[in-house]
PyMOL Python script that loads the backbone (N, CA, C, O; Angstrom):
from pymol import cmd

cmd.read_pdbstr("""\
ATOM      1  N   UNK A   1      14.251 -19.687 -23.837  1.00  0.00           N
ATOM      2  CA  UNK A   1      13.585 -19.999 -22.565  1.00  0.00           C
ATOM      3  C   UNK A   1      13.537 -18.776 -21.650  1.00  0.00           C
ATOM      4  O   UNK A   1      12.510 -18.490 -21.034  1.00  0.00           O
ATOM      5  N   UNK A   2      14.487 -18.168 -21.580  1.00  0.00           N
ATOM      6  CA  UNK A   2      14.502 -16.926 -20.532  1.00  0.00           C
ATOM      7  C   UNK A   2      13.806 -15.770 -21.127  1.00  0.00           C
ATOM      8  O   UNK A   2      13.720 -14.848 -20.316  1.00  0.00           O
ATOM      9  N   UNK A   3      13.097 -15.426 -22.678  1.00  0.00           N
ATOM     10  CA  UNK A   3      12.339 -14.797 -23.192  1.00  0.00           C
ATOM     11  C   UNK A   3      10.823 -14.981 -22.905  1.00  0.00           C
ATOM     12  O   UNK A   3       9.922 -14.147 -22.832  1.00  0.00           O
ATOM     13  N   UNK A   4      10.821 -16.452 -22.751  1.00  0.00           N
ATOM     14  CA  UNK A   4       9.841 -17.005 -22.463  1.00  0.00           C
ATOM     15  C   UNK A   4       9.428 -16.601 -20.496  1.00  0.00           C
ATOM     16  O   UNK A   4       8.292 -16.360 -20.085  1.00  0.00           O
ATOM     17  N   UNK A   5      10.488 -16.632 -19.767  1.00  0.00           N
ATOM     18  CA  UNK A   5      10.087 -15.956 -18.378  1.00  0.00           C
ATOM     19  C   UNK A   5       9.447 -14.394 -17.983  1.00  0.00           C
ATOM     20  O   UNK A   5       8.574 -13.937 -17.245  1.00  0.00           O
ATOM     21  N   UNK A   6      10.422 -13.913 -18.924  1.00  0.00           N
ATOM     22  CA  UNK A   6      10.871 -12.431 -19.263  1.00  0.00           C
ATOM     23  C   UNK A   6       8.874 -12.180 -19.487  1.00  0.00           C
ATOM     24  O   UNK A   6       7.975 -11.858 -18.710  1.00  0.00           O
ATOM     25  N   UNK A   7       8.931 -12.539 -20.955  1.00  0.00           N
ATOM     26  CA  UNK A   7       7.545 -12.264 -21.300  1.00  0.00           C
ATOM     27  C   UNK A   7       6.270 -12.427 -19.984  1.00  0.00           C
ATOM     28  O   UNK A   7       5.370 -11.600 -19.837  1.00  0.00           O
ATOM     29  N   UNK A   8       6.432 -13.553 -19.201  1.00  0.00           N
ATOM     30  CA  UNK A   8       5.409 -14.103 -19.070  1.00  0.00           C
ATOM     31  C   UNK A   8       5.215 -12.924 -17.808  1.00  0.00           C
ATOM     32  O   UNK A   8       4.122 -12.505 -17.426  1.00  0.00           O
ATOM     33  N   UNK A   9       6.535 -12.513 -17.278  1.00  0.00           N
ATOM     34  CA  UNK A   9       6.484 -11.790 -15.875  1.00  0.00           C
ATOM     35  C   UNK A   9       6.067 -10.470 -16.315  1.00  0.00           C
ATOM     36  O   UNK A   9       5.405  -9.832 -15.497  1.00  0.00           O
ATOM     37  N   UNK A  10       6.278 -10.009 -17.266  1.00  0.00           N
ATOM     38  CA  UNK A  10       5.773  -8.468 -18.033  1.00  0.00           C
ATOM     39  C   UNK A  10       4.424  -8.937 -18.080  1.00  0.00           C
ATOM     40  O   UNK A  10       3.765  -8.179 -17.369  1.00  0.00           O
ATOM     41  N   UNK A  11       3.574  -9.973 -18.660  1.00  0.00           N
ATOM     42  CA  UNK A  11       2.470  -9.935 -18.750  1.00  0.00           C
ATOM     43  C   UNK A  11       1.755 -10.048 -17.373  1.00  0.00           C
ATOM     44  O   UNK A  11       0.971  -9.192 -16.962  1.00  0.00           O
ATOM     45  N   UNK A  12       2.096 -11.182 -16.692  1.00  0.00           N
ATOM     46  CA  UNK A  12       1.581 -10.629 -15.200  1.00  0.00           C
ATOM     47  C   UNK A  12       1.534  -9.278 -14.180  1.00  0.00           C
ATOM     48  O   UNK A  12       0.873  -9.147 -13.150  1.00  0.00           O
ATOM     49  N   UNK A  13       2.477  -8.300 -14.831  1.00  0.00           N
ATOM     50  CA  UNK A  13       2.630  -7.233 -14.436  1.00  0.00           C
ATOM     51  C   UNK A  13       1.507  -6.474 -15.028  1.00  0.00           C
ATOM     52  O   UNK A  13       0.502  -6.117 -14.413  1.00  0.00           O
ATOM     53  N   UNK A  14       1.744  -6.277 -16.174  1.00  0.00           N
ATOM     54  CA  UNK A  14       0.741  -5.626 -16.421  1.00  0.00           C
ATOM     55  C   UNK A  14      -0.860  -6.130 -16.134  1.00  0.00           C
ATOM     56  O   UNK A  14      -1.731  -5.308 -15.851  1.00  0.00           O
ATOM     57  N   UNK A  15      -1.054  -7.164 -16.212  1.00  0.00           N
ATOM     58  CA  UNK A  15      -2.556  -7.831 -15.570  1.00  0.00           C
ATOM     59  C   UNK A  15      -2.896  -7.067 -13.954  1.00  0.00           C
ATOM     60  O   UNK A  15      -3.962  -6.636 -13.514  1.00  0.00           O
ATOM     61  N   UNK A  16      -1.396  -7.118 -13.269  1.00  0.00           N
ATOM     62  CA  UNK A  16      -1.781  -6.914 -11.892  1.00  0.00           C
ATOM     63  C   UNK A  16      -1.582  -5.560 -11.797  1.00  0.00           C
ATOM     64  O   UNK A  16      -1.512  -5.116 -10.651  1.00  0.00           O
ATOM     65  N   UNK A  17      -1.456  -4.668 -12.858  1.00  0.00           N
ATOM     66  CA  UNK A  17      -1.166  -2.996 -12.380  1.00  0.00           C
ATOM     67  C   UNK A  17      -2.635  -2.445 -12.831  1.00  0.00           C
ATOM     68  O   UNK A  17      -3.125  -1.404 -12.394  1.00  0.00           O
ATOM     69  N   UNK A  18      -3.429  -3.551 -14.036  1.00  0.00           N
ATOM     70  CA  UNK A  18      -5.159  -3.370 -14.499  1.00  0.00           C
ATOM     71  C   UNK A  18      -5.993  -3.401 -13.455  1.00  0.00           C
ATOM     72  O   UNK A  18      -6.878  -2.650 -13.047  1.00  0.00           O
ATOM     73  N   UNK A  19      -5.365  -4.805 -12.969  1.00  0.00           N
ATOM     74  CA  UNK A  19      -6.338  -4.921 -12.233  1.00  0.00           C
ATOM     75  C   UNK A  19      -6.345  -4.408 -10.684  1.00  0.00           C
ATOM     76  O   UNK A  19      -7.417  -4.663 -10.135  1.00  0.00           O
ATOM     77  N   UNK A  20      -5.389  -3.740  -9.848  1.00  0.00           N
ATOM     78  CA  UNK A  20      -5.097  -2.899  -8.884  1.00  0.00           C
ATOM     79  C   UNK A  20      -5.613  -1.274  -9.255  1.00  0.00           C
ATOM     80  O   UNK A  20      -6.031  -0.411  -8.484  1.00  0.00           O
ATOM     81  N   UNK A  21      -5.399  -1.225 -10.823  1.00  0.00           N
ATOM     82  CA  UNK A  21      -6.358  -0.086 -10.490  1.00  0.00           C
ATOM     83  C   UNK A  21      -7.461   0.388 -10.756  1.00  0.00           C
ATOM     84  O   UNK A  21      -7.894   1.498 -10.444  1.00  0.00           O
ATOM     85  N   UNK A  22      -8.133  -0.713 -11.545  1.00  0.00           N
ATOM     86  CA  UNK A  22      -9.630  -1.185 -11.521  1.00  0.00           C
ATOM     87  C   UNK A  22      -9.558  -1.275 -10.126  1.00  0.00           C
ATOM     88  O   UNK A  22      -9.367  -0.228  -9.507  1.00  0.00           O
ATOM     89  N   UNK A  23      -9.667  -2.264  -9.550  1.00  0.00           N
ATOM     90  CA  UNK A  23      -9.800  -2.345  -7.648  1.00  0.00           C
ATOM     91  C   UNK A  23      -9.950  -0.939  -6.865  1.00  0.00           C
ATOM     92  O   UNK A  23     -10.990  -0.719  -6.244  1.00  0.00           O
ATOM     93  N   UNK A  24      -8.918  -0.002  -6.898  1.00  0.00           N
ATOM     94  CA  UNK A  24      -7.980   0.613  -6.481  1.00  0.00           C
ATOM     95  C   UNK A  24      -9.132   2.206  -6.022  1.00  0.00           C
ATOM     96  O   UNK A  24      -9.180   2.988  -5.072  1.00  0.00           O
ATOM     97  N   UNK A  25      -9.994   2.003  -7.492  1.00  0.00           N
ATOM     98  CA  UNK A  25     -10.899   3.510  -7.558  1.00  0.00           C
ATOM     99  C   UNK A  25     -11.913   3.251  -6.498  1.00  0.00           C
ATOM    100  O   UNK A  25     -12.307   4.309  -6.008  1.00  0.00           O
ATOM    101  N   UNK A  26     -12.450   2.218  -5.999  1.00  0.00           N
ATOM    102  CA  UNK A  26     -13.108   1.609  -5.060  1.00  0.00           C
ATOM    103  C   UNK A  26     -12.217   1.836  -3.857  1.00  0.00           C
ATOM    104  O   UNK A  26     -12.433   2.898  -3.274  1.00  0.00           O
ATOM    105  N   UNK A  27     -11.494   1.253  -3.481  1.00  0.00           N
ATOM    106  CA  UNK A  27     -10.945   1.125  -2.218  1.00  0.00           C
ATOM    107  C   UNK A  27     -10.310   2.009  -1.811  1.00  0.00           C
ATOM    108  O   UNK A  27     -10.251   2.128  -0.587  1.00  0.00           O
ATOM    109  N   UNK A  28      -9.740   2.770  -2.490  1.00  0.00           N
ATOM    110  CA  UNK A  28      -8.653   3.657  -2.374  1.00  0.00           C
ATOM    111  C   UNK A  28      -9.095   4.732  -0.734  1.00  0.00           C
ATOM    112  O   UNK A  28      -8.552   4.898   0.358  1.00  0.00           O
ATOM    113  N   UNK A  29     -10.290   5.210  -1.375  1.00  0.00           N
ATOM    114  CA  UNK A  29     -10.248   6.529  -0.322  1.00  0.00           C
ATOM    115  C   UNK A  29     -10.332   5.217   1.253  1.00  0.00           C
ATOM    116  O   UNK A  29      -9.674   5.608   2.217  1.00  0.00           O
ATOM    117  N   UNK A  30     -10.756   4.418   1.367  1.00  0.00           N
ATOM    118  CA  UNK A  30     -10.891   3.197   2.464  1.00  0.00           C
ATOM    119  C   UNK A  30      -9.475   3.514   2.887  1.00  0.00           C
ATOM    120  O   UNK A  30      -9.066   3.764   4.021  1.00  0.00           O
ATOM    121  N   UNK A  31      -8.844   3.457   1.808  1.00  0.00           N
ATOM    122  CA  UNK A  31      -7.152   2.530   1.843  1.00  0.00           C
ATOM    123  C   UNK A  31      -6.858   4.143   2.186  1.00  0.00           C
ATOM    124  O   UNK A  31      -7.444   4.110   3.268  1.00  0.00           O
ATOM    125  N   UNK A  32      -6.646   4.777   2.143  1.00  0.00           N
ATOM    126  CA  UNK A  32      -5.718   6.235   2.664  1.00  0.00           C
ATOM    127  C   UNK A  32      -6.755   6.485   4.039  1.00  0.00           C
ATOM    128  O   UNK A  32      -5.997   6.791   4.959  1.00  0.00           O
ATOM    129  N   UNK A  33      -8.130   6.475   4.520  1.00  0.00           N
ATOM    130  CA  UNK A  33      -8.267   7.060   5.632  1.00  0.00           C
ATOM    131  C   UNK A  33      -8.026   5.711   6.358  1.00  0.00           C
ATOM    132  O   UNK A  33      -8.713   5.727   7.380  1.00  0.00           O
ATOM    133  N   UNK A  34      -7.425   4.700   6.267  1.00  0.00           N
ATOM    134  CA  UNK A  34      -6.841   3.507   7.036  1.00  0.00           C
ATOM    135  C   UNK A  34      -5.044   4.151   7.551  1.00  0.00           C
ATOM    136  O   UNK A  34      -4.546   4.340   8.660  1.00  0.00           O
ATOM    137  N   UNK A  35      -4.499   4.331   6.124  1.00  0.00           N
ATOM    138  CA  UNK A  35      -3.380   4.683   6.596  1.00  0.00           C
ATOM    139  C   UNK A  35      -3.399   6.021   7.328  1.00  0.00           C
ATOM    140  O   UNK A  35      -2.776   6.089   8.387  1.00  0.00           O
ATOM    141  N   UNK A  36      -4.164   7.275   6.794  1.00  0.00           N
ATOM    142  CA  UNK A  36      -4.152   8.300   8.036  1.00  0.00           C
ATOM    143  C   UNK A  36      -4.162   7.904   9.140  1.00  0.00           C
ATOM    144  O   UNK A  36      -3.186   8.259   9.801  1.00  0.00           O
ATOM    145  N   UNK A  37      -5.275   6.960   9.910  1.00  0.00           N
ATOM    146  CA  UNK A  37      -5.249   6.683  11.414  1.00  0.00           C
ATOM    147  C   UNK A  37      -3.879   5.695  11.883  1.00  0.00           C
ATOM    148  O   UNK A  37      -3.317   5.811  12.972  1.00  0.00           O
ATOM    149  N   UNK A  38      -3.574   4.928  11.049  1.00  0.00           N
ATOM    150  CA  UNK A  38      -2.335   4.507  11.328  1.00  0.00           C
ATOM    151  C   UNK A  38      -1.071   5.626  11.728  1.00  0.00           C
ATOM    152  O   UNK A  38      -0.176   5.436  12.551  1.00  0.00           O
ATOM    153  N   UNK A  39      -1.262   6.661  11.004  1.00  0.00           N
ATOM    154  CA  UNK A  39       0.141   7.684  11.203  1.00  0.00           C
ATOM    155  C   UNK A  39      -0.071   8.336  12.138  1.00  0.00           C
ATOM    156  O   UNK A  39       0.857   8.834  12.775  1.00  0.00           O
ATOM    157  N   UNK A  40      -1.420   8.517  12.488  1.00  0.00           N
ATOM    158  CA  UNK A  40      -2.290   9.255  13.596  1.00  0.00           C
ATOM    159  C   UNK A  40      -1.465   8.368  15.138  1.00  0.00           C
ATOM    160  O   UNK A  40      -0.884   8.783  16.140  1.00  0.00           O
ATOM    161  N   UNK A  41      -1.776   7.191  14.679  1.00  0.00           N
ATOM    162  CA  UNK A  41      -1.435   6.370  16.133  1.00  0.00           C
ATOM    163  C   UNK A  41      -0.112   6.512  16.469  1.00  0.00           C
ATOM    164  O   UNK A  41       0.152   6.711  17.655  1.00  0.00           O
ATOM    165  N   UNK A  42       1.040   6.432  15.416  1.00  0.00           N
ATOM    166  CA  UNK A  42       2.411   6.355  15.479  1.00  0.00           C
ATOM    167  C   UNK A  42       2.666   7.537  15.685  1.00  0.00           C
ATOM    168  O   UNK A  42       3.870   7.683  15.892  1.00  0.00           O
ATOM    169  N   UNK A  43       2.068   8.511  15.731  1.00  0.00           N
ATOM    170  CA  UNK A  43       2.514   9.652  15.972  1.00  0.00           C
ATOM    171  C   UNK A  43       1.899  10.132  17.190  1.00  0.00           C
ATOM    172  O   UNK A  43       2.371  11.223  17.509  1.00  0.00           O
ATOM    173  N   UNK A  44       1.072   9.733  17.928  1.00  0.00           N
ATOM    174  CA  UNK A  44       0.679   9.737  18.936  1.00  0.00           C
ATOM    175  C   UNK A  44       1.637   9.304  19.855  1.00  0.00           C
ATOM    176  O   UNK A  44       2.259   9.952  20.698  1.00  0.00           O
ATOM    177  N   UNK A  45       1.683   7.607  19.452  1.00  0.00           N
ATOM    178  CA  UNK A  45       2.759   7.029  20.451  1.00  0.00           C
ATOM    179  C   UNK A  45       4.318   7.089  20.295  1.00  0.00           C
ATOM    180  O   UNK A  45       5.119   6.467  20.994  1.00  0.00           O
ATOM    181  N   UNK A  46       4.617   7.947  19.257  1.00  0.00           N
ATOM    182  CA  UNK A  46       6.059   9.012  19.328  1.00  0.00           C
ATOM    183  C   UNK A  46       6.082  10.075  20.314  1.00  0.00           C
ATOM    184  O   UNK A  46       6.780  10.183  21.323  1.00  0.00           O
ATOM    185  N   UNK A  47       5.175  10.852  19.829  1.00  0.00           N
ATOM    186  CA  UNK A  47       5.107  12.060  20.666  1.00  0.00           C
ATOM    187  C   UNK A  47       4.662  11.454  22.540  1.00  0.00           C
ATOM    188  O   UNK A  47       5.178  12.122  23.436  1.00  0.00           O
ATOM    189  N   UNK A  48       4.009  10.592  22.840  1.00  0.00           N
ATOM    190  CA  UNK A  48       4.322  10.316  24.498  1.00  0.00           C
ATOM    191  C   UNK A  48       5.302   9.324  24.608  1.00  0.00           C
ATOM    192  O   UNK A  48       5.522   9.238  25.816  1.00  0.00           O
ATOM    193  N   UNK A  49       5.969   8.574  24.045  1.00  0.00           N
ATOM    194  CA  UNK A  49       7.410   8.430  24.353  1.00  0.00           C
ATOM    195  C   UNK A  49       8.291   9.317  24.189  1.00  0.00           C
ATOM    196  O   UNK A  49       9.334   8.789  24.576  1.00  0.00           O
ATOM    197  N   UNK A  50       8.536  10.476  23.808  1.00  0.00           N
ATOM    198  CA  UNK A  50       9.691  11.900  24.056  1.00  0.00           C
ATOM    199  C   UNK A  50       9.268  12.355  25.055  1.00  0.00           C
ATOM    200  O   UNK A  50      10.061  12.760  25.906  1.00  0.00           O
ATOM    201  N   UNK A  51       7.565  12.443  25.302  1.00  0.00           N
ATOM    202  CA  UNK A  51       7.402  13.326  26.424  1.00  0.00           C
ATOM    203  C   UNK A  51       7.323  12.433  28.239  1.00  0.00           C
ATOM    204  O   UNK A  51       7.111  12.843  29.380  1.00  0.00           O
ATOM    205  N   UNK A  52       7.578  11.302  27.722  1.00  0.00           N
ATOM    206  CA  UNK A  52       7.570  10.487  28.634  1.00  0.00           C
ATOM    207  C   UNK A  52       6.756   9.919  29.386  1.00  0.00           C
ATOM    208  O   UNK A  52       6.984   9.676  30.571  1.00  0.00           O
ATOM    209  N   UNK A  53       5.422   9.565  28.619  1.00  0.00           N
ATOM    210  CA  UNK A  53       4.328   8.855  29.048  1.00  0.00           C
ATOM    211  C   UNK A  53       3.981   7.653  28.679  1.00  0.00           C
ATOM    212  O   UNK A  53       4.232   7.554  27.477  1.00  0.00           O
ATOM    213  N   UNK A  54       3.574   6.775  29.052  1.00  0.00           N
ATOM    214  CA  UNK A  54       3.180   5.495  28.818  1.00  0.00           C
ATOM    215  C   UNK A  54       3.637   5.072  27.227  1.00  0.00           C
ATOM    216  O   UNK A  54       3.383   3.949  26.789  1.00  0.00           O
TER     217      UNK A  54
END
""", "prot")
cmd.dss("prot")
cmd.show_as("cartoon", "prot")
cmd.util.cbc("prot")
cmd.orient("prot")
């Protein structure tokens, strides 16, 4: 029975690592200039909280 979990979770893994990066060649450059402006912001609102602005 626990071969039987074992297996089934390896196979979903691998289904979902196909199919993320089938997806992945599409979205990707989306998906990194999303997170750039995100680090953009946090680092914005780091740098005027040290310097002591809003």
């Amino acid at each position: 029975m626990l071969w039987w979990i074992i297996g089934i979770a390896v196979l979903f893994g691998v289904l979902n690592g196909l199919l993320r990066r089938k997806f992945s060649k599409n979205s990707f450059e989306a998906g990194n200039q999303n997170e750039r402006q995100i680090q953009e912001e946090e680092r914005v609102k780091a740098g005027s909280w040290f310097t002591g602005g809003q």
